[in-house]
C-alpha positions, 0 to 999 in steps of 0.5 A, a space after each residue: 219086411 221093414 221089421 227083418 231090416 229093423 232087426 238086421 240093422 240092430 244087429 249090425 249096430 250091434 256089431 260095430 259099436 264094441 268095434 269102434 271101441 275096439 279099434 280105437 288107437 292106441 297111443 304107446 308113447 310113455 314119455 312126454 314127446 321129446 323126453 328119453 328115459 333116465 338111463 345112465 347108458 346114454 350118457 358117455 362110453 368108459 374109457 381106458 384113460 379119464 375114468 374111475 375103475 375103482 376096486 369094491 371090496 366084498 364083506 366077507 370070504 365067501 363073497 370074494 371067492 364068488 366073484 374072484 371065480 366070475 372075474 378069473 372067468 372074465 379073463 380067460 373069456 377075454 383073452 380067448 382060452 376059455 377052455 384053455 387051448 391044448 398045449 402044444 409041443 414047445 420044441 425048446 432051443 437054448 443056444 449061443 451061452 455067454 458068461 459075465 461074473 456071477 451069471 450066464 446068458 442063454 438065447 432061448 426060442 420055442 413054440 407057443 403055438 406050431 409054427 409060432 416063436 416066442 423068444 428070448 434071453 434066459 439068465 442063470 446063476 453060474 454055480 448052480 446048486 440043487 434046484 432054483 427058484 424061477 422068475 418070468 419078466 415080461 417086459 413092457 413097451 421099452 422092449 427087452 432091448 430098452 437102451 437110455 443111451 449115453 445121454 439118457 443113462 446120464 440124466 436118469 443117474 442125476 435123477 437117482 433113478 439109475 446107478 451104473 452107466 454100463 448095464 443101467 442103460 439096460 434096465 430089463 436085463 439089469 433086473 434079470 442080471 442081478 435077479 440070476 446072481 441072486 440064484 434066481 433062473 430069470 427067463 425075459 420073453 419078448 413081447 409080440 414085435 419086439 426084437 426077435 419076435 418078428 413073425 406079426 410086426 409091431 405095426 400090427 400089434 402095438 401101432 394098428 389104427 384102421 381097419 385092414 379090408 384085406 384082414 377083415 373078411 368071413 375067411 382068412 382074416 388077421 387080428 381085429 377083424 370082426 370075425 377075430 372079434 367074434 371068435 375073441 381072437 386078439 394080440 393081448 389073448 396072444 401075448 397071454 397065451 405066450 406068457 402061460 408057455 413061457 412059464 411053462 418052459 421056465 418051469 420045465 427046466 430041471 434046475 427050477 423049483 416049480 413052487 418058488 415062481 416068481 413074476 415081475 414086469 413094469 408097464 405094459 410087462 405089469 399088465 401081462 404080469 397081472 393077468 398071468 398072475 390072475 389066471 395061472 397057480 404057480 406063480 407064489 410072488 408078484 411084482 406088477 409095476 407101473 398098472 395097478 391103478 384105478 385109473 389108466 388101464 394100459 394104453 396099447 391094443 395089446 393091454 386091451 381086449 372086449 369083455 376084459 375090463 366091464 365091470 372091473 379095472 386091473 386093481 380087481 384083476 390085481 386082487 386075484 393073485 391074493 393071498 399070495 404076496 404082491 408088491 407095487 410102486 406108486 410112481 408120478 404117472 397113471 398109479 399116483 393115487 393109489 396110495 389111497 385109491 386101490 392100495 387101501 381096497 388091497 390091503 382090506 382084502 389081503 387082511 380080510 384073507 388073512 395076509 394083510 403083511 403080504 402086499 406092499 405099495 411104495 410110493 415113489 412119486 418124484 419118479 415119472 413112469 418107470 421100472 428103475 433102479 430103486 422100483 427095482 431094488 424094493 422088487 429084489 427084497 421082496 422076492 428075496 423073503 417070499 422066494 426064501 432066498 436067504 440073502 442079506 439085505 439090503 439086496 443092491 444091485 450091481 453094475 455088468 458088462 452090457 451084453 452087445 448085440 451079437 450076444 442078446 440077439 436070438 437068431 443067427 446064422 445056424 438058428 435062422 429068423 423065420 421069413 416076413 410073411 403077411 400070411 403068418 397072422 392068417 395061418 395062426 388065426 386059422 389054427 387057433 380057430 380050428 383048434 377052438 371049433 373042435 374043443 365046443 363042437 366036442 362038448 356037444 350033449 349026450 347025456 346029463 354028465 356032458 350037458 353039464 359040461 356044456 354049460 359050464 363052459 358055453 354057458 359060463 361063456 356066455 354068462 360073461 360075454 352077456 354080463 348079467 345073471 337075472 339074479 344080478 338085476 337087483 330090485 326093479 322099481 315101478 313108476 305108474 305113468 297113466 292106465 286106461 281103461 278100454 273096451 276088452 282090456 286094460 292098458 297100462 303106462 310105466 317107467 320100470 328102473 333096474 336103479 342098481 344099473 342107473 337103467 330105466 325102460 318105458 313099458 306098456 302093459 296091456 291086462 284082460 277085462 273079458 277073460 279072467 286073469 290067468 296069472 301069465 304074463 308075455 313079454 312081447 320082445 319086436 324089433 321095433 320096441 313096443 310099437 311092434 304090439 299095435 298095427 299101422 293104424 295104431 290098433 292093437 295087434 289081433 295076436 295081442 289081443 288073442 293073449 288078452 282074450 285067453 287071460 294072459 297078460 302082455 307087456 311091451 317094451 323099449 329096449 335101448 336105444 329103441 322107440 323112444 330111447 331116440 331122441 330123432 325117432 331114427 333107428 341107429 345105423 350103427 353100435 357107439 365107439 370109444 372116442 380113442 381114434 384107433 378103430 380096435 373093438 377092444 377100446 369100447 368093448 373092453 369097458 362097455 356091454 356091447 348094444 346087443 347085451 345091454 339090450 339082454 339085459 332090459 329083456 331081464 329087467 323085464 321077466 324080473 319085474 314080471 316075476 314079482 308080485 306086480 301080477 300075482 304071475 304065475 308063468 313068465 314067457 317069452 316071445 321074440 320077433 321082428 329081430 328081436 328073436 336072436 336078444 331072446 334067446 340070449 335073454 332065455 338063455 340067461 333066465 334059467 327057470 325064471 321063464 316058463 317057455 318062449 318062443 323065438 323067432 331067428 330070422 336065421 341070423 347068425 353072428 358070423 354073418 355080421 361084417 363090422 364090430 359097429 354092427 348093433 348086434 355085434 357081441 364078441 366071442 358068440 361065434 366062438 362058443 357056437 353062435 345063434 344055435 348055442 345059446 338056443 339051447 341054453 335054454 333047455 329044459 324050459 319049453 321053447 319053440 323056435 321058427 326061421 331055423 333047419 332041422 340041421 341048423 338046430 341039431 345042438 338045440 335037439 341034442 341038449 333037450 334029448 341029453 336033458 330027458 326033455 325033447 317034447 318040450 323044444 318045437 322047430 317050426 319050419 313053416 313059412 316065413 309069414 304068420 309068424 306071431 299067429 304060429 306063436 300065439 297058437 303054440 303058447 295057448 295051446 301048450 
């Protein structure tokens, strides 16, 4: 009897001795206690003012082209017509002529968008001969109807800023007066709340500050809500949208050449003239004045929209109208040093593409801010050589009878102006959302030649909205912090760097002892960073340890601002903000990655790291849980082939749902390309097993792998909501 309790007893020493060693706590802390990693993106936001947005040349052509394509991208995202809207009926009017010598004055108004007007005055040369070339002018923040008034006309002619004491007081419809006596057709739209474009007030456009509860809801929302956010819905993709028809109804008229197109406009009318001319082919000539700077960036929410300028500033998104010929002035404001801070980049890339004659910067820096008289006559020689306009130079401009008010006013009373309606904004919203919705829901999968399609277009959304390819990681650095040697496993303490983004996450790294090393590595992504892979007791998670004892390997890690990214130890209540006072997403998401990308980002540092020779990796997984499943799918999404399966766990979390740009999972634009379930199924045809989601929910994830041949390799787990990381692990030893 004593000899079977002897033998029990050793039996349970036995058991429990390798346990104890088992369950010895593990500490995950990386850094020394109060430190947080050396990562540049907790230092302050960009901003549109007080930052350098300089313009990097490419070395060569072929470099260029590939990032005037992402860039070109970038800007069609942004603005929200990526894919570009159907365009609608203009149902043009032309009304209520009026002559001066040399020219004729037409008041011009159409439809953008049904129900929506853009308005304007369309200047003509009198003696029309054969077909004309054309000139688009939007115009900036002094309005079409920009008045100096008697004083001010006064002091800018002392200045030698204008000549004429009449039409000088007019310097918008100066420009368009001598450019139609210079036998151009010159069309001046207005910008949205200015003169007689009145259906969204300039209140809301230009002077919005604070959020609008009654705007922001999850139905019937106006600008700037975080469904408009989400949906990239904004008065800049509005004012371009406007400015793409506008050149349609210039084009459109009989007695203009559709190849000789030029664009001009000054301030926040160069801003638009940048983008127009980024985007749209036709324009062959340029004149973007007043904002091609490295500097600031357009001041107004209608110069601003999120994802624009990430990455780039408008020197970049100038460059994409090369080659075509495009001039500038530098001038006593925002664009002082671009005689050596942009011009310089510009003439580099016009030489490296062969034209380095065809773009011209002067500089005029004893005029503050402006489009004036001499900015205006350097304009007029250039358009009069690459229009082809045979005149002799110099071109001066000269003086006209102001138009009054009765003649540059558009609605009267047999051409009524549309009523005051708060609910214009919500309707044309509502349009455009719908309009949107059919395009994506229409590039649902069938077959491998519309999958394509899919991710050219979703798939190109995203890869902007994320802002990151795997292959844009550049190299990642291992900093080794400490390795202990436990009972089963070993147990790793690093600092990866991806040091081409200044960006650094602390990282565990547990590898199996008992098993032998199988080549597979898991990233284990938790919603509390890399404490989610031990227990309350600080043990390790038996899922783990499961991984470890089947030869896999798996790391941990902090994303941003997770774990010991804070400094407080307390998790952020809410996304970082623009210090601009102005509660507009397009002043922080315009410069910076939303919280959720950034975070995408390290999860692609991470298989990076994984898939180098760290390992000798033979397979890179994925596994995403506790909220962290929704910046996985992202992740998986833009890995590619990097990532051999991965196992996500949604939670059901949709971006529709959130209620604030502030959110920290806020990512513009991902309910416009499909939301949660798009992104899913980028990932095909990887293997891949999703929880937390409906055989419905899914139905585009399904439709994708079947239009890739690869249906067996996508699980939709509907068990229950527990167990979770026990169904993953089973799924991913199994498979």
């Amino acid at each position: 009897m004593k000899r079977k309790l002897y033998i029990a007893c050793l039996a349970a020493i036995a058991i429990l001795v390798p346990m104890s060693v088992a369950v010895k706590a593990v500490d995950v802390s990386v850094l020394p206690a109060g430190e947080v990693p050396n990562d540049r993106r907790l230092g302050p936001l960009k901003e549109l003012s007080g930052h350098y947005f300089p313009f990097v040349v490419p070395t060569s052509r072929q470099q260029w082209e590939q990032r005037s394509d992402d860039l070109k991208r970038r800007v069609l995202v942004a603005t929200g017509i990526w894919p570009m809207p159907d365009k609608t009926p203009l149902n043009p009017v032309i009304h209520g002529r009026v002559e001066r010598d040399g020219f004729t004055v037409d008041k011009v108004y159409f439809e953008s968008l049904p129900g929506h007007f853009v308005t304007g005055l369309l200047f003509k040369p009198k003696e029309v001969a054969g077909r004309l070339p054309g000139v688009l002018c939007p115009h900036g923040h002094g309005g079409r109807l920009q008045d100096y008034g008697e004083k001010g006309i006064r002091e800018q002619i002392v200045r030698g800023a204008e000549r004429f004491e009449g039409s000088g007081r007019y310097p918008k419809l100066a420009r368009c007066a001598q450019l139609a006596r210079m036998g151009c057709v010159t069309f001046i739209f207005d910008m949205i709340g200015y003169a007689d474009s009145v259906q969204i007030p300039s209140e809301v456009a230009h002077k919005f500050g604070k959020q609008r509860p009654e705007f922001n809801t999850k139905e019937n929302w106006g600008f700037y809500a975080t469904q408009a956010e989400s949906r990239l819905q904004s008065i800049m993709g509005l004012q371009t949208w406007n400015s793409i028809r506008a050149l349609d109804f210039l084009c459109g008229l009989p007695e203009v050449d559709s190849k000789r197109i030029g664009v001009t406009g000054g301030s926040g009318g160069g801003t638009q003239t940048i983008l127009l001319c980024a985007i749209d082919p036709r324009p062959v000539v340029a004149f973007p004045n007043g904002m091609v700077s490295t500097d600031m960036q357009g001041g107004c929410t209608c110069e601003n929209c999120s994802l624009l300028r990430i990455g780039t500033g408008n020197v970049e998104l100038a460059a994409l109208f090369a080659p075509r010929p495009q001039g500038m002035t530098a001038a006593d404001d925002w664009t002082r040093d671009m005689m050596t801070k942009g011009y310089p980049e510009l003439k580099q890339l016009y030489g490296m593409l062969g034209a380095e004659k065809d773009v011209i910067c002067h500089e005029l820096l004893h005029f503050p801010h402006n489009y004036n008289y001499v900015s205006r006559a350097l304009m007029y020689s250039w358009f009069n050589r690459h229009l082809a306009l045979g005149l002799e130079e110099p071109v001066v401009e000269e003086d006209w009878p102001p138009l009054t008010e009765a003649e540059w006013t558009v609605w009267n009373d047999e051409h009524p102006r549309p009523a005051d309606d708060p609910d214009h904004e919500r309707r044309l919203l509502r349009y455009v959302t719908d309009e949107s919705d059919r395009k994506i829901s229409a590039l649902t999968p069938k077959d491998a030649e519309s999958l394509a399609g899919f991710r050219e277009i979703v798939g190109g959304a995203f890869a902007t909205i994320i802002g990151r390819r795997l292959d844009e990681v550049g190299p990642v650095e291992r900093r080794q912090i400490g390795e202990l040697d436990m009972d089963g496993y070993k147990y790793r303490k690093d600092l990866i760097s991806a040091r081409r983004h200044g960006e650094e996450l602390p990282v565990v790294s547990f590898l199996p002892k008992r098993t032998r090393p199988n080549r597979q590595v898991v990233i284990w992504i938790d919603g509390q960073g890399k404490s989610g892979l031990v227990d309350e007791q600080g043990r390790i998670a038996r899922e783990v340890e499961q991984l470890l004892d089947a030869g896999m390997i798996v790391l941990g890690a902090d994303l941003l601002y997770q774990g010991e990214f804070l400094a407080d130890g307390k998790p952020l209540a809410e996304g970082r903000a623009s210090t601009n006072p102005r509660a507009y997403a397009g002043f922080t998401f315009g410069y910076n990655h939303p919280l959720f990308a950034q975070r995408v980002h390290d999860i692609l540092t991470l298989i990076s790291f994984a898939g180098s020779d760290q390992y000798g990796v033979g397979g890179v997984h994925l596994i995403g849980v506790n909220g962290a499943g929704p910046w996985v799918a992202a992740a998986r999404a833009m890995a590619g082939a990097a990532v051999d399966s991965a196992a996500i766990d949604t939670g059901g979390f949709r971006f529709a749902n959130l209620e604030s740009y502030r959110d920290v999972n806020f990512l513009p634009g991902a309910v416009k390309y499909g939301d949660l379930p798009a992104l899913l199924a980028l990932s095909g045809p990887q293997r891949l097993w999703i929880c937390g989601e409906t055989a419905q929910s899914t139905g585009i994830v399904r439709a994708a792998y079947s239009a890739a041949g690869k249906s067996q390799r996508l699980n939709v787990d509907q068990g229950q909501p527990g167990g979770v990381s026990a169904r993953i692990v089973k799924w991913l030893m199994s498979s």
